[in-house]
Backbone as numpy.savetxt, mean C-alpha at the origin, in Angstrom:
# Nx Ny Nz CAx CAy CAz Cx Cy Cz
7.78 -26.53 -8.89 7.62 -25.08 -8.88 6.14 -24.74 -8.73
5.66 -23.70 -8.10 4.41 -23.46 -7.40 4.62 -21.88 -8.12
3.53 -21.84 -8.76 3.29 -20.24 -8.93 2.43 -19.34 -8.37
2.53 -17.99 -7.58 1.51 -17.62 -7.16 1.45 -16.33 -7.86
0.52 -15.90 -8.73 -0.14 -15.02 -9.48 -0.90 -14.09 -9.05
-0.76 -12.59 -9.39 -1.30 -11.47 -8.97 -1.63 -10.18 -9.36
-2.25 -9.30 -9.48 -1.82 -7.60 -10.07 -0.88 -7.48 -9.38
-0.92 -6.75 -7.68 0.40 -6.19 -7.37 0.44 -6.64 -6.05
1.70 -6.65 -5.51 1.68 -6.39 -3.92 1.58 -5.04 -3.45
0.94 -5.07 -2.36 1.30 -3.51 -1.95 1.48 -3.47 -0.01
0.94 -3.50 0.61 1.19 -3.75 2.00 1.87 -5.64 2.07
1.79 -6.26 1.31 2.22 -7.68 1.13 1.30 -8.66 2.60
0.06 -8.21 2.78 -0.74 -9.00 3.69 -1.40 -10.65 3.26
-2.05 -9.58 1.96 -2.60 -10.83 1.12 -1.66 -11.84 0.74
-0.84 -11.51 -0.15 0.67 -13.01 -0.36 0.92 -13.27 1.22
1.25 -12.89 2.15 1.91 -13.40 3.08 1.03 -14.45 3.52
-0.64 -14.04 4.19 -1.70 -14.85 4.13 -1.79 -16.16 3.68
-2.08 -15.94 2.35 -1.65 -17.25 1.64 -1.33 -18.02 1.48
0.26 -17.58 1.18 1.35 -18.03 1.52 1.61 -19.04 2.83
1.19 -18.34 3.96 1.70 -19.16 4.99 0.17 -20.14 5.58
-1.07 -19.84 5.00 -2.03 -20.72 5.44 -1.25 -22.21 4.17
-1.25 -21.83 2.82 -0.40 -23.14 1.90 0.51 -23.67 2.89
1.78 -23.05 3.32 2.74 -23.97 4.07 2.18 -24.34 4.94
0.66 -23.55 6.28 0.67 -24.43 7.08 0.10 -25.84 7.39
-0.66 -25.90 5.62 -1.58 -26.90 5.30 -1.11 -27.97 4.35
-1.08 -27.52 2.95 -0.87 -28.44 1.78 0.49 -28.38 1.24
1.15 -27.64 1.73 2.79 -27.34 1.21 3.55 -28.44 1.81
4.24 -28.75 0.47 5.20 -30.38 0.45 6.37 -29.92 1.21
7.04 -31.05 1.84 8.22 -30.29 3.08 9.25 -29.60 2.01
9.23 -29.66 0.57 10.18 -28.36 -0.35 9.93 -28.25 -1.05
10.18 -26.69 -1.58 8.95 -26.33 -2.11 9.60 -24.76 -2.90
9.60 -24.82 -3.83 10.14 -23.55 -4.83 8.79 -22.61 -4.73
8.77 -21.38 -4.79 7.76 -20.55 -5.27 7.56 -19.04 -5.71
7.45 -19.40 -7.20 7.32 -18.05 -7.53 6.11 -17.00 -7.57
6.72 -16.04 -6.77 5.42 -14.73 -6.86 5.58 -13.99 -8.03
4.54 -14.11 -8.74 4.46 -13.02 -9.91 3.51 -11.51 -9.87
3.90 -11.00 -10.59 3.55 -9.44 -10.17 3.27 -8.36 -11.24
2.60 -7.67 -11.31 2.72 -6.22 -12.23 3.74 -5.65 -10.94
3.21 -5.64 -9.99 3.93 -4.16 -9.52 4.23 -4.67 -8.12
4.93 -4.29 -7.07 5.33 -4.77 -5.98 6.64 -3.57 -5.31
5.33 -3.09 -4.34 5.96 -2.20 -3.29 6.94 -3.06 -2.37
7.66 -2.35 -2.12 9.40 -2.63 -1.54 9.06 -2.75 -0.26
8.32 -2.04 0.67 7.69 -2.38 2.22 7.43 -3.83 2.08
6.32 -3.71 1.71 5.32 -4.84 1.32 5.78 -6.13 1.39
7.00 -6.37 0.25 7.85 -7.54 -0.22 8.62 -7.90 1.28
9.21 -6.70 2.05 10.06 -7.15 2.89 9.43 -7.85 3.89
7.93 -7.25 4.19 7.20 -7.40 5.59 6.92 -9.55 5.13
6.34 -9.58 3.80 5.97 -10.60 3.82 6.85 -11.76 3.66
8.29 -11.39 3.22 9.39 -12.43 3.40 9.36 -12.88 4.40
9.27 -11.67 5.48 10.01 -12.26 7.02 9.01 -13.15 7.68
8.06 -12.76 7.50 7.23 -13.86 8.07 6.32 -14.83 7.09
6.68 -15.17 5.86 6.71 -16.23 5.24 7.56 -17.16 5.45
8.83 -16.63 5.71 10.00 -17.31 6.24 10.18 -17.97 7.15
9.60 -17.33 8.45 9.21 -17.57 9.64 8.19 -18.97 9.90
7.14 -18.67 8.84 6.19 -19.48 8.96 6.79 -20.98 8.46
7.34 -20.71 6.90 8.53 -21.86 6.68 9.22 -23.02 8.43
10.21 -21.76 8.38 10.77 -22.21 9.66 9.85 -23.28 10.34
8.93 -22.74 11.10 7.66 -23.29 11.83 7.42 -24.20 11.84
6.61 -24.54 10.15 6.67 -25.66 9.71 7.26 -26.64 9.23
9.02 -26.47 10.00 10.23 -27.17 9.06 10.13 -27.53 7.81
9.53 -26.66 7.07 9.68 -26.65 5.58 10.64 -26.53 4.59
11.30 -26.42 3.72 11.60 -25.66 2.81 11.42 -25.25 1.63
10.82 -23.95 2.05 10.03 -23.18 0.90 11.20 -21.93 0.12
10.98 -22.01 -1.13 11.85 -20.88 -1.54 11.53 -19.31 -2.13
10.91 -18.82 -1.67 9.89 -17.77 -2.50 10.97 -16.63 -3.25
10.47 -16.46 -4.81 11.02 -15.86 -5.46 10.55 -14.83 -5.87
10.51 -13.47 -6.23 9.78 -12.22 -6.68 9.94 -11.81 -7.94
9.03 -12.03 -8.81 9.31 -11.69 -9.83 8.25 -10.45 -10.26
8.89 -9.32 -10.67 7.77 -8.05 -11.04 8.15 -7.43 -11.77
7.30 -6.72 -12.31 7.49 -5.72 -14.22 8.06 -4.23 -13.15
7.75 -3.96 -12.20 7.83 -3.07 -11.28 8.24 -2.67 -10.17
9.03 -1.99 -9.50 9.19 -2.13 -8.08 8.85 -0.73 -7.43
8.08 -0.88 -6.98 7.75 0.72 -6.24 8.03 1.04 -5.04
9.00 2.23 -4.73 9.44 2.64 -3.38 8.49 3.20 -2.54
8.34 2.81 -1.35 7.62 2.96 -0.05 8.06 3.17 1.12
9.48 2.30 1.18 10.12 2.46 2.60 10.50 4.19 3.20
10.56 3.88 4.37 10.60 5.34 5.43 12.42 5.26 4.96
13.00 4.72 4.80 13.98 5.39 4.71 14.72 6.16 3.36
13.45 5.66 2.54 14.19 6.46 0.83 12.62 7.08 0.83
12.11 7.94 1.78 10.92 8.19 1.20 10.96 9.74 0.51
12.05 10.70 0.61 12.47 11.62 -0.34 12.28 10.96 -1.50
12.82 9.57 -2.04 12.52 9.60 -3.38 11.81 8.38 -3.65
10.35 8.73 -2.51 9.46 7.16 -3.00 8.64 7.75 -4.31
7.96 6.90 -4.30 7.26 6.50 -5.61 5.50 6.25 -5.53
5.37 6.87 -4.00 3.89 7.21 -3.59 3.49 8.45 -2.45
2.21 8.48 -2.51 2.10 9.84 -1.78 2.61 9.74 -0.58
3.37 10.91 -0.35 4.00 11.18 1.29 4.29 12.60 1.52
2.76 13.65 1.90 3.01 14.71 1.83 3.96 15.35 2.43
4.59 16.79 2.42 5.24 17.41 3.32 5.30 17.87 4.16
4.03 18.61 3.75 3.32 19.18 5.29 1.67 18.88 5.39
1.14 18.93 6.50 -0.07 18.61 6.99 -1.01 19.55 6.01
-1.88 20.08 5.42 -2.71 21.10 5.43 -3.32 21.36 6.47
-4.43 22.51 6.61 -4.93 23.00 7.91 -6.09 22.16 7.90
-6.77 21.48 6.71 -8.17 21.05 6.60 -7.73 19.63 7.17
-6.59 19.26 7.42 -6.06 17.84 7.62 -5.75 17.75 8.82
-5.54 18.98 9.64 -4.52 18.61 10.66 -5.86 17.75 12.11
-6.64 18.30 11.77 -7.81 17.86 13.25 -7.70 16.06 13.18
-8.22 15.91 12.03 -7.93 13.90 11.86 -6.77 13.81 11.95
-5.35 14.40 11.38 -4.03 13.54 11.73 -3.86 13.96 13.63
-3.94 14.77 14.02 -3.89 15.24 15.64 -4.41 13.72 16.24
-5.66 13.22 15.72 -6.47 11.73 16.15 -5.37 10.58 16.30
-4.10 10.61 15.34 -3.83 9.38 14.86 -2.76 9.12 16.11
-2.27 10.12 16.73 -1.93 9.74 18.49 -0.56 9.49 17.81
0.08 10.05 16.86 1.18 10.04 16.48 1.89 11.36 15.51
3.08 11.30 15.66 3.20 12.60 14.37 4.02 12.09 13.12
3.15 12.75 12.31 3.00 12.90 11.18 4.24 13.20 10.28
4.61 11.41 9.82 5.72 11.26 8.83 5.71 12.03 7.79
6.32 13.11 7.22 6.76 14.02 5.99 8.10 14.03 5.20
7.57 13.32 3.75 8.51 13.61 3.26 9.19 14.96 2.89
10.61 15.00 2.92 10.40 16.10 2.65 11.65 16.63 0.94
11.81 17.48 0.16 12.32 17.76 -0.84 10.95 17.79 -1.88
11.85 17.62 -3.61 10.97 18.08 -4.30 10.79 16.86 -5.80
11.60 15.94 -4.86 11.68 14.86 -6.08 9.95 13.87 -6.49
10.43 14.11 -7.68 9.26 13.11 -8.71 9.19 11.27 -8.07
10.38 10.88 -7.29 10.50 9.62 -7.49 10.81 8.71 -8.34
11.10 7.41 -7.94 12.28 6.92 -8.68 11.23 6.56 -10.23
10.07 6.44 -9.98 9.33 6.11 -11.24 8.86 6.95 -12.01
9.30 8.49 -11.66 8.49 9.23 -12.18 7.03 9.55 -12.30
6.30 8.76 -11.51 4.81 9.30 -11.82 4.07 10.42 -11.33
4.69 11.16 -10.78 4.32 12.65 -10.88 5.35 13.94 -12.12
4.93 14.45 -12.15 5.05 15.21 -13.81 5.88 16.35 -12.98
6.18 16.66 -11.91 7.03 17.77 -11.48 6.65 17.66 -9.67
7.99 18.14 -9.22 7.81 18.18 -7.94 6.44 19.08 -7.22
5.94 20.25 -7.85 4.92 21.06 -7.51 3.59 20.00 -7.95
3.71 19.21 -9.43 2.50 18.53 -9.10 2.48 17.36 -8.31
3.29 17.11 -7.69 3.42 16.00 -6.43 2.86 16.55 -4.98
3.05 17.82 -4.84 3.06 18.00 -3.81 1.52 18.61 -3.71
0.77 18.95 -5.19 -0.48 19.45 -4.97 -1.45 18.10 -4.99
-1.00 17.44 -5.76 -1.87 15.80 -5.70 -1.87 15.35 -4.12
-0.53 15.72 -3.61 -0.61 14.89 -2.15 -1.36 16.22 -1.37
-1.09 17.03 -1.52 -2.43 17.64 -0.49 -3.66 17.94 -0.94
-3.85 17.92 -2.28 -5.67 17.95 -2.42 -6.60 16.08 -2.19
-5.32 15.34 -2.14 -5.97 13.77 -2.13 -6.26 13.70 -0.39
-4.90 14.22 -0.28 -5.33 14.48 1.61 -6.27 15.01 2.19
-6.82 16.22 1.75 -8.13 17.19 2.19 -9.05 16.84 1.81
-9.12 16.18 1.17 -10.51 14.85 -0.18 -10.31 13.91 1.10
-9.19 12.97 0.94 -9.41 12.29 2.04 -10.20 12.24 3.63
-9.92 12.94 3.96 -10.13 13.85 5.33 -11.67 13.24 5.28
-12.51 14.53 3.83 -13.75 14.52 3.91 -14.66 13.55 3.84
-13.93 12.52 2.62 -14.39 11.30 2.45 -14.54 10.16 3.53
-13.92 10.17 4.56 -13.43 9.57 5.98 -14.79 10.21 6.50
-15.28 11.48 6.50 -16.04 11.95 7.48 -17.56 11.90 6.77
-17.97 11.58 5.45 -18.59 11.32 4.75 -19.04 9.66 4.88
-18.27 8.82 4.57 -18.83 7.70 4.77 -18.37 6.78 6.01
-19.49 6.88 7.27 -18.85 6.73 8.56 -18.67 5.19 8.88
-18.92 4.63 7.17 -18.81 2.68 8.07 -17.15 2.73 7.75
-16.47 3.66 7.28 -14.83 2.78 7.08 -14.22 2.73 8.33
-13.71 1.30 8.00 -12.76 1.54 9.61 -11.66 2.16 9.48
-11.27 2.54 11.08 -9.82 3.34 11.00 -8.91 3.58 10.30
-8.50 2.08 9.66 -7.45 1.88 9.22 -7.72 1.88 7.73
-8.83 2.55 7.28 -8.95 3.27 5.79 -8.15 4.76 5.82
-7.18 4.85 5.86 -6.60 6.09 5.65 -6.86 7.38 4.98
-6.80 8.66 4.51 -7.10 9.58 4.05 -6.43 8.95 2.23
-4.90 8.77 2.83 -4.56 8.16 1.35 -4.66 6.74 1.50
-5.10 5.91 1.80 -5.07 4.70 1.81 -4.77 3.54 3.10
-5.50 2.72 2.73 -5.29 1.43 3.85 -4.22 1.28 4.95
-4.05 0.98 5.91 -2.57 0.90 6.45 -3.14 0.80 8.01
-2.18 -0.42 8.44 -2.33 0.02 10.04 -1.81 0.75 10.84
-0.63 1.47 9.95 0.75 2.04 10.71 -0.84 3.49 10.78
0.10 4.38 11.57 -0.58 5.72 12.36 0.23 6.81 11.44
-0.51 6.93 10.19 -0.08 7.67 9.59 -1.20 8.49 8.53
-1.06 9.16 7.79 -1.64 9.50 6.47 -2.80 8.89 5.58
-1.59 6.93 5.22 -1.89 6.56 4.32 -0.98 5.99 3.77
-1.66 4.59 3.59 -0.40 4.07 2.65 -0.05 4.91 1.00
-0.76 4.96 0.49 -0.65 6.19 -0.40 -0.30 5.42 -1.95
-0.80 4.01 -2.49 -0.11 3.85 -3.69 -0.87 4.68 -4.82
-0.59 4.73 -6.05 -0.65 5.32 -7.27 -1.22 4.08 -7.90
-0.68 2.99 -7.51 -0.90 1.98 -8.97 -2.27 1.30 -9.22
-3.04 1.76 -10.29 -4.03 0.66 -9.95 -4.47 0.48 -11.15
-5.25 -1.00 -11.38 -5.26 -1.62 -12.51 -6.74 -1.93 -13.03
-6.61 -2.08 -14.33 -8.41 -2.12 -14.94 -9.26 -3.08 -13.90
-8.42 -4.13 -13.46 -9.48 -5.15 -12.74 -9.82 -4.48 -11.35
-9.37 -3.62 -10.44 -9.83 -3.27 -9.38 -8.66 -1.93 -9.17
-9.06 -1.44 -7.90 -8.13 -0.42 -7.25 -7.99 -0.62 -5.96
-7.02 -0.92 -5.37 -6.46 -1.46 -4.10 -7.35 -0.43 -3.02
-7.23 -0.58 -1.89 -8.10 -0.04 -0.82 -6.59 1.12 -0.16
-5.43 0.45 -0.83 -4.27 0.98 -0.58 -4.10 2.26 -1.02
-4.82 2.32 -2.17 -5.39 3.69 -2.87 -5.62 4.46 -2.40
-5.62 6.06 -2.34 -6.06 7.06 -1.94 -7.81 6.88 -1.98
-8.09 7.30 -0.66 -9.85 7.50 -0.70 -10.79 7.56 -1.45
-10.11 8.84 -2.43 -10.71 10.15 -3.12 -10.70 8.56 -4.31
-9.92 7.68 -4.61 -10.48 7.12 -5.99 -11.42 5.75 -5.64
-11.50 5.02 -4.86 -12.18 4.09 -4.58 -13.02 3.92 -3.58
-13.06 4.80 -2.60 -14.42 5.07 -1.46 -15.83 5.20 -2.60
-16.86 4.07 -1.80 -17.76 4.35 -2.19 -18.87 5.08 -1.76
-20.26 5.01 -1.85 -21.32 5.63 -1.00 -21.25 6.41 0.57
-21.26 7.50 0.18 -21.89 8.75 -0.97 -21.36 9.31 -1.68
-20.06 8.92 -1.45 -18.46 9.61 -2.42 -18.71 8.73 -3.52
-18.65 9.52 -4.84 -18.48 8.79 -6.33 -16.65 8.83 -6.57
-16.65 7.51 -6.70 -14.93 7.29 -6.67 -14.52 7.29 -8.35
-13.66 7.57 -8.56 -12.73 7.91 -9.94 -12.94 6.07 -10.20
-11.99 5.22 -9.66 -12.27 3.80 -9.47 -13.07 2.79 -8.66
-14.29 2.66 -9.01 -14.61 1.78 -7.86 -14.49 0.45 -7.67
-14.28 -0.14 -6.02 -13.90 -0.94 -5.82 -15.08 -2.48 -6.01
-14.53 -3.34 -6.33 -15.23 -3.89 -6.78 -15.60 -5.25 -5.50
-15.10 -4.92 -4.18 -15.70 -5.36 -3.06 -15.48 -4.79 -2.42
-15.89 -3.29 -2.43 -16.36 -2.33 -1.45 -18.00 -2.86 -0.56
């Protein structure tokens, strides 16, 4: 049994990484492995099965990867009425010039639900967190001009969207997955800063 240890998944790049540089190198032809977790977004987990799996395959391995987490946080586009991170409803006006850029339109959730974890305190304060983090975002993007693209208004992501948008973040760091407004550094003072920004 092989353990691989972590705060959270959240886009599942980093485990997948890993993961498949171990199988393509030092991983015994079978091979149990558990991922451990605080928290682990549901995108994330799926993206990095398939091509952990894949990579398995590849290397006619057999690897068994197991998920184990205190948490599971919804992300996917198809329960995103009742995800469990930011996914505004509508654009604001201070937002719309950068999303117009992203050469795509603009995924909205839409209803008034808290999500399956509850971490917003009412549907109205969900929907004001996701558009004042968005219009923060925006500025912070236009404020510090070394981030690349794919620093989102709410967070990291390559998809052509918003933002990956998580909530979760932990004493040892704050994911880049994070909304802007808490871990962008210089000249923006971040709520969390990142600790390899």
């Amino acid at each position: 049994m092989f353990v691989y240890l972590d705060d959270a998944v959240y886009s599942g790049g980093r485990v997948k990484s890993d993961l498949i540089r171990w199988i393509q190198t030092d991983a015994p032809a079978s091979a149990n492995v558990a991922v451990i977790v605080m928290a682990l977004h549901a995108l994330g987990e799926w993206f990095a099965k398939g091509d952990i799996t894949k990579a398995a395959n590849a290397a006619s391995k057999a690897i068994n990867v197991t998920w184990w987490r205190s948490m599971m946080i919804e992300d996917r586009k198809a329960y995103m009425s009742n995800s469990d991170v930011l996914r505004p409803t509508t654009i604001p006006a201070e937002a719309a010039a950068y999303v117009a850029t992203l050469g795509a339109e603009p995924i909205l959730r839409a209803g008034t639900s808290v999500g399956s974890k509850q971490f917003f305190s009412s549907g109205v304060a969900r929907n004001l967190i996701e558009q004042e983090f968005l219009k923060a975002g925006v500025r912070v993007r236009q404020m510090c001009g070394l981030l690349p693209p794919q620093m989102r208004p709410l967070g990291c992501t390559l998809m052509k969207t918003t933002g990956f948008g998580s909530m979760f973040v932990t004493y040892r760091n704050c994911a880049n997955n994070a909304p802007l407004v808490l871990w962008a550094g210089n000249p923006w003072y971040p709520l969390f800063p990142r600790k390899t920004n």
